[in-house]
Legacy VTK file of the C-alpha trace (Angstrom):
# vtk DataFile Version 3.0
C-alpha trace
ASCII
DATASET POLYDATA
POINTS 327 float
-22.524 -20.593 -0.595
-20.683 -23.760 -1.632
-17.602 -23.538 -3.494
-18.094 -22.271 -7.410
-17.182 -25.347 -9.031
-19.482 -26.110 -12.286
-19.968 -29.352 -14.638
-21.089 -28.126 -18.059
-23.642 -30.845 -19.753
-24.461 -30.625 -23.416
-26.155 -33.254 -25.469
-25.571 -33.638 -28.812
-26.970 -35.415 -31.231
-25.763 -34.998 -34.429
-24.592 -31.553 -33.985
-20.925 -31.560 -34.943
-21.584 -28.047 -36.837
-23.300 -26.205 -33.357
-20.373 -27.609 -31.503
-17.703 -25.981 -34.226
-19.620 -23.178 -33.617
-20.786 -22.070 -29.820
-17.967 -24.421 -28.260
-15.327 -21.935 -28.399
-17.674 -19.536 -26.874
-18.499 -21.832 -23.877
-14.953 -22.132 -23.581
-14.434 -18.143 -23.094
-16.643 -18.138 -21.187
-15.734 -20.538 -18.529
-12.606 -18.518 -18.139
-14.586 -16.661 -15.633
-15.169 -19.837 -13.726
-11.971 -21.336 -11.362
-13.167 -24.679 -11.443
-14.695 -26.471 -14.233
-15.499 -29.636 -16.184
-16.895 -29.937 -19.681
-19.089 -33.300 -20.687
-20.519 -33.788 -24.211
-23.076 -36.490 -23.934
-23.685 -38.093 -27.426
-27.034 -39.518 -27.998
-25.886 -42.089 -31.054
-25.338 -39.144 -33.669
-24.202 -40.628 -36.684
-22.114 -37.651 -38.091
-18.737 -36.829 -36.716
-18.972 -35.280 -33.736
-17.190 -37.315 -31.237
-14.266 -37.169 -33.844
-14.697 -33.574 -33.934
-14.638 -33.420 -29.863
-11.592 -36.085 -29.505
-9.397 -34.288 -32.005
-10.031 -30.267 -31.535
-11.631 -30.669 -27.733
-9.383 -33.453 -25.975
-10.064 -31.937 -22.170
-13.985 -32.706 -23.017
-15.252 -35.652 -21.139
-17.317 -37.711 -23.739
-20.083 -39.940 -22.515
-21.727 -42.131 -25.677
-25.518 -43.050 -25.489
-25.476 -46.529 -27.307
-28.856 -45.661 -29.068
-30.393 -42.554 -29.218
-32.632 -41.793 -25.897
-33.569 -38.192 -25.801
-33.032 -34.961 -24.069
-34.076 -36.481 -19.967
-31.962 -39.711 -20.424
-29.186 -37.766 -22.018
-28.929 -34.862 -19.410
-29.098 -37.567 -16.576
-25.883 -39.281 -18.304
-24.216 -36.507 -17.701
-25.143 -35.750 -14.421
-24.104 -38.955 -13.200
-21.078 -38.445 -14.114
-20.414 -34.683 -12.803
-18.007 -33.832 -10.432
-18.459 -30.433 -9.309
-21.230 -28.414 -6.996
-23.401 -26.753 -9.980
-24.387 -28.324 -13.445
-24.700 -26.392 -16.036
-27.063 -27.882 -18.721
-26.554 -26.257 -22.285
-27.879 -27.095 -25.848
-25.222 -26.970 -28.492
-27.283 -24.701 -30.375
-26.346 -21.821 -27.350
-23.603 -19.245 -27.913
-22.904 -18.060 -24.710
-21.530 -14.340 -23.767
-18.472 -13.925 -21.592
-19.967 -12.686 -18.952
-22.460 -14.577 -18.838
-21.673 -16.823 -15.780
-20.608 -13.696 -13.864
-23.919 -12.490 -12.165
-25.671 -15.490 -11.263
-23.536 -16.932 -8.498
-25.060 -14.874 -6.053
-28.125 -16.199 -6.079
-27.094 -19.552 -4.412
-26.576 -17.540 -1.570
-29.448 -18.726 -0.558
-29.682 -22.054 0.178
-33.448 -22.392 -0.991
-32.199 -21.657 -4.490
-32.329 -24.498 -6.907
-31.167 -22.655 -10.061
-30.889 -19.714 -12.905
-31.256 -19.304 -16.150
-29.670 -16.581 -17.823
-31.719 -14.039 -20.880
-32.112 -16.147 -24.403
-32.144 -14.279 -27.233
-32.668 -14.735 -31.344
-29.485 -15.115 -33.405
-31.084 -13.486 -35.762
-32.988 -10.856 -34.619
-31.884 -9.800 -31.230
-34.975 -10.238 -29.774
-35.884 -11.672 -26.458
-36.701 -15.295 -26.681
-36.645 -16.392 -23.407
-37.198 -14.101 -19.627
-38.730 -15.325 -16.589
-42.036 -17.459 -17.081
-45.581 -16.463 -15.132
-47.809 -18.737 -15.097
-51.709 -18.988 -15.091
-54.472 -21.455 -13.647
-56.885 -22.053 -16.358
-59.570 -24.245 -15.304
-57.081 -27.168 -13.971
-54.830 -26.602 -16.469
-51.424 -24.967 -15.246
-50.308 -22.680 -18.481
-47.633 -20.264 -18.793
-49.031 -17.270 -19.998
-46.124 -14.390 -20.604
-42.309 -13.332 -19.666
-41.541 -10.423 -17.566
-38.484 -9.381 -16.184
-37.634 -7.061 -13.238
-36.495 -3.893 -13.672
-32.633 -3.043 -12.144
-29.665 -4.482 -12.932
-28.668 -7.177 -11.044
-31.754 -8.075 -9.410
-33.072 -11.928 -9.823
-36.699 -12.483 -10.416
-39.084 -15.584 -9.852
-39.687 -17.750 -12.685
-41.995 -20.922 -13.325
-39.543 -23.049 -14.881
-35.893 -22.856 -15.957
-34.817 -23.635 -19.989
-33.327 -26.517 -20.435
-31.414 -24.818 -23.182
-30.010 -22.960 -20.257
-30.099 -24.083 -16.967
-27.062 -23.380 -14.120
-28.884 -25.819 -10.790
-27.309 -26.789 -7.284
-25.886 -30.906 -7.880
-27.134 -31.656 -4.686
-30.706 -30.927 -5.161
-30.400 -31.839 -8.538
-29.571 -35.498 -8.193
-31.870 -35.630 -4.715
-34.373 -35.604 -7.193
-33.337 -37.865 -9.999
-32.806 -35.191 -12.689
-34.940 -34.777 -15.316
-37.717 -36.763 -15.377
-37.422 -39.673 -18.716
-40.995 -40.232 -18.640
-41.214 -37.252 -21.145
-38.643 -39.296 -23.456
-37.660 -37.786 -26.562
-38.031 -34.262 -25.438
-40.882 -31.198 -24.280
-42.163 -30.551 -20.825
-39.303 -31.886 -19.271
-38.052 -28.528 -18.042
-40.853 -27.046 -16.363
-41.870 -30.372 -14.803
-38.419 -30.003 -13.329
-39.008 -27.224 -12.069
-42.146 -27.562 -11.009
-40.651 -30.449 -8.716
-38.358 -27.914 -7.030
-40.746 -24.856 -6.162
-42.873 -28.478 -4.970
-39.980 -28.951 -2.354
-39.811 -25.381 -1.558
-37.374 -24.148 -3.274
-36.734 -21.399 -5.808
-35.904 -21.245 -9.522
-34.919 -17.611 -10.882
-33.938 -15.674 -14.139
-31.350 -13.440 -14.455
-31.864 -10.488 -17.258
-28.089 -9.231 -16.951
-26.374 -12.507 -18.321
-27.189 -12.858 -21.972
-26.861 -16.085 -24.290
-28.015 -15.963 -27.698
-30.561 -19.039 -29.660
-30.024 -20.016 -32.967
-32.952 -22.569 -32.451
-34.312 -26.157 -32.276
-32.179 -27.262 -35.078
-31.152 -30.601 -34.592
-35.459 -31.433 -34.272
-35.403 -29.497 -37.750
-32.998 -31.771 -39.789
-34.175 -35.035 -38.323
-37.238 -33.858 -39.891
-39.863 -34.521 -36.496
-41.840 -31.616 -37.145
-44.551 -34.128 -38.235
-44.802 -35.580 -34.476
-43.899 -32.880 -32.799
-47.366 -31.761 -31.653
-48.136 -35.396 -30.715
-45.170 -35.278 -28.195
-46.184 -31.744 -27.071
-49.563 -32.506 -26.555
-48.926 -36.146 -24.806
-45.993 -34.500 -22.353
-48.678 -31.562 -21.170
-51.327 -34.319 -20.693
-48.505 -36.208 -18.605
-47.487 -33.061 -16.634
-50.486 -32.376 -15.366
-51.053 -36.389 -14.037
-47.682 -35.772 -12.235
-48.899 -32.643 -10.448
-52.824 -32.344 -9.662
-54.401 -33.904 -7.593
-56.333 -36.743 -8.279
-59.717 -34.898 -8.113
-58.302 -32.246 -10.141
-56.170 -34.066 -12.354
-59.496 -36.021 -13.249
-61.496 -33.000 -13.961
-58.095 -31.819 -16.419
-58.504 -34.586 -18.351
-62.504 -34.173 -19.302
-61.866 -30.302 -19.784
-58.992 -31.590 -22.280
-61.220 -34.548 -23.559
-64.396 -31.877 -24.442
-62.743 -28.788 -25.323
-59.447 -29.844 -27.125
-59.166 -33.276 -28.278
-63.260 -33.615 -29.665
-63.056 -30.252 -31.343
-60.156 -30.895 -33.085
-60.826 -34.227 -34.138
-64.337 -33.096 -35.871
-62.015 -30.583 -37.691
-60.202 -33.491 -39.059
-57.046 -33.077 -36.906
-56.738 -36.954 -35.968
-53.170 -36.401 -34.591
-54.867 -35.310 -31.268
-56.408 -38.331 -30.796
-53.133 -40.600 -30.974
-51.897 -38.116 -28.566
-54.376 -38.546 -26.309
-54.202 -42.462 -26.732
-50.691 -42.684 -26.078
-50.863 -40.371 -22.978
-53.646 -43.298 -21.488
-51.246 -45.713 -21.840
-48.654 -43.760 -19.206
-51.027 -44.247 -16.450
-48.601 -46.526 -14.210
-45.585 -44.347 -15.239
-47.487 -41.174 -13.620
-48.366 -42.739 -10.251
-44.608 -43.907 -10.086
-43.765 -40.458 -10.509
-46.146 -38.974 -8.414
-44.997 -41.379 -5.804
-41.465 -40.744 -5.858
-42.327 -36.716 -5.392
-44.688 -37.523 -2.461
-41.689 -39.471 -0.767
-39.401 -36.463 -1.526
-41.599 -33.399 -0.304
-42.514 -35.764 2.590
-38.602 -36.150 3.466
-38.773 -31.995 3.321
-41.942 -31.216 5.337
-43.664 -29.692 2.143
-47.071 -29.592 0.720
-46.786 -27.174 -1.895
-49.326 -27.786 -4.250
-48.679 -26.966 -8.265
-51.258 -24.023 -7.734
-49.608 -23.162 -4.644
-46.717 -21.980 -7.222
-48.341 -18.865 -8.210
-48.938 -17.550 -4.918
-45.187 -17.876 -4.157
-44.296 -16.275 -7.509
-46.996 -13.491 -6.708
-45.860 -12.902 -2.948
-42.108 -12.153 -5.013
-42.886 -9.532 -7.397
-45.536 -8.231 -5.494
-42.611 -4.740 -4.305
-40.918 -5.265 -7.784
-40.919 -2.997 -10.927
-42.184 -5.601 -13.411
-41.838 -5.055 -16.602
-43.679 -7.626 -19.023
-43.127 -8.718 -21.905
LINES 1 328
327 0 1 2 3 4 5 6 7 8 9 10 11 12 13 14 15 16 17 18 19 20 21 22 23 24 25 26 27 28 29 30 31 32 33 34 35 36 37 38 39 40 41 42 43 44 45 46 47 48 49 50 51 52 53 54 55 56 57 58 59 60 61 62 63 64 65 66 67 68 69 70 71 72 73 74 75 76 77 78 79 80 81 82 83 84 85 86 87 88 89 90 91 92 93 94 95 96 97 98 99 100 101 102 103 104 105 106 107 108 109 110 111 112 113 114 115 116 117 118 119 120 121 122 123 124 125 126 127 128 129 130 131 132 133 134 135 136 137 138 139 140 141 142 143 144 145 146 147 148 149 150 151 152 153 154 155 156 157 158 159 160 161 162 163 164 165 166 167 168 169 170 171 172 173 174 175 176 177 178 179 180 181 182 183 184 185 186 187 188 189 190 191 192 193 194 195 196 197 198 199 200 201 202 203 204 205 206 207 208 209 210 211 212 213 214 215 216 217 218 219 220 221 222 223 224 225 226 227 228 229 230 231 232 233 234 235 236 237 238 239 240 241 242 243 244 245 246 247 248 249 250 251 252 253 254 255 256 257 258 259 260 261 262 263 264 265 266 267 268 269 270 271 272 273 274 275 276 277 278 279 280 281 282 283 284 285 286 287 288 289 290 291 292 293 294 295 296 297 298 299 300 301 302 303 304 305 306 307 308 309 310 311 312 313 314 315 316 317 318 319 320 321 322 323 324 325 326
């Protein structure tokens, strides 16, 4: 394992309150860490945060988006500016434990590992927001269908996708692919297509139920007041996922299942943001083969022909001795 050096990457946009807040929490907690950096990357908030940072937080390392670009830009910002041999991406709405960095290191002793994401849970209530994600095949469509975790401390189980909210990744393998992918600019899907990109390489993305972080939830997409387009985004990013990762033939077939069982029956219910969904998703058609391309050349460079299906199986073949416990 490489030396235990970590970048912390937050963006913030407009979130001088969450930063008052969790900050000194981070901070604790990276007392458990030897070597550490902490960058803020500001996506053009107009409240005071960078004040807030510059006066209360000089050691930060502030990086300034000159108009606001989303979560994928805003992360990458960040990452080309890190240092160290693990990034830790965090949402300033994430109040970490002290612990919590304690009992994931191990996992990068394997060198197949490409990250860890720790247990989210409500502010409020205590309950379990995020665990380890299984997914499902449905038709061509790849879903994630619960949260399990495995029973025993300590031990690390398999999961689809790692939170952005929450996500402690290798730097190398991180920037070999580009970091988070902008085409799903402002924000959704941009996580598990991550991800999905690394168990395509052949490596590994776990969860860790021993190293706690609490949510106090998507608030910064609350005040901007974007609840209105948020289901246009959601829907357009899924559509977009699954052009990156089927194959043609299947990818194809996706998007009549989508076509005759989602966007038509919605739209004769009167639901007409679908269909702007689905019209701006037609429009990313060059943007999809670029990405596509890019992951063929990387999985090429690594021998690998995982397929986004192919994902299950691997998840399966790793819990099949465990004591799940679902969720």
């Amino acid at each position: 394992m490489t030396e235990k050096s970590l970048s912390v990457i937050i963006p913030n946009y407009n979130g001088r309150k969450l930063l008052e807040a969790y900050l000194p929490y981070t901070m604790a907690a990276l007392e458990q860490v030897a070597k550490w950096e902490l960058i803020v990357v500001d996506d053009a908030s107009t409240d005071d945060s960078i004040a807030f940072l510059q006066h209360t937080y000089p050691q930060v390392l502030i990086i300034k988006n000159k108009i606001n670009k989303g979560f994928s830009f805003t992360c990458n910002a960040g990452m080309a500016e890190a240092r160290y041999n693990y990034l830790f991406f965090l949402n300033s709405d994430i109040k970490l434990t002290p612990e919590y960095f304690s009992n994931q290191w191990n996992v990068f002793e394997d060198k197949n590992t490409f990250g860890v994401m720790g247990k989210i849970l409500e502010m409020d209530s205590g309950n379990v927001e995020v665990a380890a994600k299984y997914p499902k095949k449905v038709g061509d469509k790849f879903k994630i269908s619960s949260q399990f975790y495995f029973q025993g401390a300590g031990e690390y189980a398999p999961t689809a996708f790692l939170s952005g909210a929450n996500a402690l990744v290798d730097a190398e393998k991180m920037k070999y692919l580009g970091g988070f992918d902008e085409i799903y600019s402002p924000f959704y899907f941009e996580d598990l297509d991550l991800s999905t990109r690394a168990w395509r390489m052949g490596w590994k993305c776990y969860y860790d139920h021993v190293s706690i972080c609490y949510h106090l939830g998507s608030c910064t997409i609350k005040q901007e007041n974007l609840k209105k387009g948020i289901k246009e985004i959601y829907f357009r990013n899924r559509l977009i996922f699954h052009g990156v990762h089927l194959s043609e033939d299947n990818f194809l077939s996706f998007k009549n299942q989508t076509l005759w069982l989602e966007v038509i029956p919605k739209m004769i219910l009167g639901k007409f943001w679908i269909y702007k969904s689905y019209k701006s998703f037609l429009q990313y058609d060059e943007k999809i083969q670029n990405s596509r391309s890019i992951l063929r050349r990387q999985m090429n460079d690594y021998n690998s022909k995982i397929s986004l299906f192919d994902i299950l199986d691997e998840m399966d073949n790793m819990m099949e001795r465990e004591n799940v416990i679902w969720m």
